[in-house]
Every structure is written in structure tokens, then in C-alpha cells.
C-alpha positions in Angstrom: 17.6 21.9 -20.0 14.4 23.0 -17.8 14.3 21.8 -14.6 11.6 19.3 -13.8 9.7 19.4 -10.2 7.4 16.5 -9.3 4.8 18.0 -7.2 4.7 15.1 -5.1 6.2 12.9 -1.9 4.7 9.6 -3.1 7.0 7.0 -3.5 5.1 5.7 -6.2 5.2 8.6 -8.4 8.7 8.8 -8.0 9.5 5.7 -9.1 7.8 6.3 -12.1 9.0 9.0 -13.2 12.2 7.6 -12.6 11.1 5.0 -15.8 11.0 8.4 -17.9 14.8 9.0 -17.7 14.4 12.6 -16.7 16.3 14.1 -13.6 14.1 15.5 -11.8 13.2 17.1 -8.0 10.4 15.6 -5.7 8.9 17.8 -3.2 5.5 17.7 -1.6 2.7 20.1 -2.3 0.5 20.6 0.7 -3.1 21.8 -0.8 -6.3 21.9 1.6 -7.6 18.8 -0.7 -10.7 18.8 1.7 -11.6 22.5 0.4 -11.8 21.4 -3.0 -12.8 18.2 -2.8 -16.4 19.5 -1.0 -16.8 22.6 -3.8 -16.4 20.4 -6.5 -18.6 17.2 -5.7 -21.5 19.4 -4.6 -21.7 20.9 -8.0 -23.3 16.8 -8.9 -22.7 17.7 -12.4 -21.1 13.9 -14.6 -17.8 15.1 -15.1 -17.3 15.8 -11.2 -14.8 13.1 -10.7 -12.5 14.2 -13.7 -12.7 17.5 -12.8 -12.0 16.7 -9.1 -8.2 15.2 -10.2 -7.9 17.6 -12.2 -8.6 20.8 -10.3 -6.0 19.0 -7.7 -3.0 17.9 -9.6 -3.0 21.9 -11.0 -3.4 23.3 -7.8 -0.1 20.8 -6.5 1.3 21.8 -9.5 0.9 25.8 -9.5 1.9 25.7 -5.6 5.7 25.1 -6.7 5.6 27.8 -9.4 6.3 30.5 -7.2 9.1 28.9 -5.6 9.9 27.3 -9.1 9.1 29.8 -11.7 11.7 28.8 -14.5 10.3 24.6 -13.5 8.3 22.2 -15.4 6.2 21.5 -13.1 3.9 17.8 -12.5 1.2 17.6 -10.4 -0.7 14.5 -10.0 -4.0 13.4 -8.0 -5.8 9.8 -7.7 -9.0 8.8 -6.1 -11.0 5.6 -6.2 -14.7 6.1 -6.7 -17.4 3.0 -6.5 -21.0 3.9 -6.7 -20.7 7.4 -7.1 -18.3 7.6 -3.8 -15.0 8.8 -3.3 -12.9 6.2 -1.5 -9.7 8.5 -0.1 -6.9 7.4 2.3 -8.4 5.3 5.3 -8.0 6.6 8.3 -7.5 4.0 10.5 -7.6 -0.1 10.2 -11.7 -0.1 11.0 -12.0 2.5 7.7 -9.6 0.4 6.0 -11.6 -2.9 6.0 -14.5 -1.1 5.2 -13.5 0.4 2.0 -11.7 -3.0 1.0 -14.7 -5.3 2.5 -17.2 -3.0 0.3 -14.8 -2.9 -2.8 -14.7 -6.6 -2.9 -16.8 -7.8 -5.8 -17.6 -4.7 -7.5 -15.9 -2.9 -10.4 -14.6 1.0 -9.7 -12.6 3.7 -11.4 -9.9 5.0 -10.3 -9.6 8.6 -11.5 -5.8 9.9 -12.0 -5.5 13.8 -12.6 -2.3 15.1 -14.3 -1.3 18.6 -14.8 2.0 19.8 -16.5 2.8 23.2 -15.9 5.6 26.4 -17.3 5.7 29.9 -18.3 4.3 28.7 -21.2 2.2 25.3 -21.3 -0.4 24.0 -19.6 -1.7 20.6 -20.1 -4.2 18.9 -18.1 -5.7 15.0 -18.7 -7.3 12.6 -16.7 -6.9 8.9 -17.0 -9.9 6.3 -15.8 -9.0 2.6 -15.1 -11.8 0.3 -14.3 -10.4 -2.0 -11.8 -12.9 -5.3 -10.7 -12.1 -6.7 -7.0 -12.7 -10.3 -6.8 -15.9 -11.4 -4.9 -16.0 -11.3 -0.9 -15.1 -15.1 0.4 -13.5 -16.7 3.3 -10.4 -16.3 1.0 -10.5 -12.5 0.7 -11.7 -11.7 4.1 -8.0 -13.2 5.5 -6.7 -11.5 2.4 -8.1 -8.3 3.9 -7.0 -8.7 7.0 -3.6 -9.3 6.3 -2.8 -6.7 4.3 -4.1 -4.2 6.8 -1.9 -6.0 9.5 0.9 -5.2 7.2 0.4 -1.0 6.9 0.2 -1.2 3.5 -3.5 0.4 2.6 -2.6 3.8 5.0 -1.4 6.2 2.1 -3.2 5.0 -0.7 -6.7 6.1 -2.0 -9.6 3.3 -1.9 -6.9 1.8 1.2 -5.4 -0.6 -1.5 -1.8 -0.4 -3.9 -2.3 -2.4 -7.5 1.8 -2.4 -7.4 2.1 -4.2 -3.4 0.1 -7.2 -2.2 -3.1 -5.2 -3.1 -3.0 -6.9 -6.4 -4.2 -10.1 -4.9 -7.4 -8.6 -4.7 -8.1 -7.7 -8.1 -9.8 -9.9 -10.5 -8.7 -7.5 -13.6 -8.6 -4.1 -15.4 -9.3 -2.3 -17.9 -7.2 0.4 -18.4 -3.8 1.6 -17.6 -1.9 -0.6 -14.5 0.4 2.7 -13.8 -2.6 5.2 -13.5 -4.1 3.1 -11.2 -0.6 3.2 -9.4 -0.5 6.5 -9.4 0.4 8.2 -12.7 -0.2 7.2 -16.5 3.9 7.3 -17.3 3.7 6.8 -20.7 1.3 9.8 -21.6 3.4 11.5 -19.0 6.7 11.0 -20.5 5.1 12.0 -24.0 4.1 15.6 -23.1 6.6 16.4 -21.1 9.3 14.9 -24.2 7.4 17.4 -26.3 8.0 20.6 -24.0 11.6 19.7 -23.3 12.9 18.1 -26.6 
């Protein structure tokens, strides 16, 4: 059977690629995000957001295939955008109770890029998920607060995880809950049943 590399660190991701019954290998793919991330949004064009995760989770992805050449390989990106911004990893807790502070009451997407990559296949989707915060109140601001007293927001795009106590923030969703955590498994597990079966 081909071995399976997931192009990633995230605890997240593992887990759910765990739910797909697959062995597989996690290790990190360092990318300079930042690079791509600039070249891509200043194009302005409407698909800059899908082609944003996109362009990422391959370039995670085709990062292994050297060291992996016989691999499947998964890459995977997510970013929170509201009002045409992208909300990344906050930097600190002052960034993280902006993003959450300016999240609260609004709906946003949350972009998740996927690319599956071998000698011989390569398949690349994006998944968007509209997720609507609830609106800013006494309640939410010690919500807020909390939360970044607890770490939690630190590695996650938009500085909030739908799967941890970030989920008492949101009001509802439409879309998929596991893109928003980090990978849509169920499309995932589909392709990648097709390559290996």
C-alpha cells in the first residue's frame, strides 16, 4: 500500500485524519506563507481567497515529494476572511482580541485549501464555511477574554478553534464543522479511498 504523508504538524489535522482509518506520517512543511500570501492577494481578482489555500496546501504538499517521492502526499491550508481580510494566527493577546472583538457579530468564511499529491494524481479543492459569531455583549467580551487567558486562539487562523471553547462564540454555520477545523475529512477520505483502493 502507498504510503500516506500529512503535510502538516497541526494537531487538528491529525486527528482527523486519524477518523479516515489510514496509517499515515505527519510532518511539518515549512513554506514562506508570507511570500505567497502577498503575490496572490495583490492580484484583487474574486477567486483570490480560493486560490490563496490552494496555492499553499500544494506548495506544503510538493515540499515532501522530494523527500517522499513514492508518498501520497496531503497538504492542507485555512484562513478566516471577514470583509475582504485575511484574519491569520494572532500574534500576540492585543491581536487576538482584536480579531475576536471585530468577528463578533458578523458572518465570515473560512477558506480550507486541500491538495492531494503522487507520481500520478493531483487533486486540488477548496471548501468555504460561513461561520456567524454571535453579537458583541457584556457576555462575549468575558467570553473573549477568557479564552485568550487560556492560550487557546495562538495557532489558529481568525485566533479562534470551532472544535475548543471557541465554539461558544459562534451563533451557527453553514457549511462543513471539520473544514472549519481544519480539513473537510469526508471529501478527504473520498479521494484519497479512490487513489489507494
Amino acid at each position: 500500500m502507498q504510503q500516506i504523508i500529512l503535510a502538516s504538524k497541526s494537531p487538528r489535522r491529525k486527528e482527523l485524519m486519524a477518523l479516515c482509518g489510514i496509517d499515515f506520517i505527519a510532518e511539518s512543511s515549512d513554506i514562506d506563507e508570507t511570500k505567497i500570501t502577498e503575490e496572490i492577494l495583490s492580484k484583487g481578482r474574486d477567486d483570490k481567497f480560493e486560490e490563496l489555500v490552494t496555492m499553499l496546501s500544494y506548495e506544503k504538499a510538493n515540499k515532501k515529494s522530494d523527500k517522499y517521492p513514492d508518498a501520497l502526499i496531503i497538504g492542507s491550508d485555512t484562513i478566516v476572511v471577514a470583509d475582504d481580510r485575511v484574519f491569520g494566527k494572532p500574534k500576540d493577546e492585543e491581536d487576538a482580541y482584536r480579531m475576536l472583538r471585530y468577528l463578533s457579530g458578523k458572518r465570515h468564511q473560512v477558506f480550507t485549501g486541500i491538495c492531494i499529491l503522487n507520481k500520478k494524481d493531483k487533486i486540488l479543492f477548496t471548501d468555504k464555511t460561513e461561520v456567524y459569531f454571535h453579537e458583541y455583549d457584556e457576555q462575549m467580551e468575558k467570553l473573549i477574554r477568557n479564552y485568550i487567558k487560556s492560550g487557546e486562539p495562538f495557532d489558529k487562523a481568525g485566533g479562534y478553534g470551532i472544535q475548543g471553547a471557541g465554539s461558544l462564540f459562534i451563533n451557527r454555520i453553514d457549511g462543513d464543522f471539520y473544514s472549519v477545523m481544519g480539513m473537510p475529512v469526508s471529501r478527504v477520505f473520498r479521494e484519497i479511498d479512490k487513489i489507494i483502493r
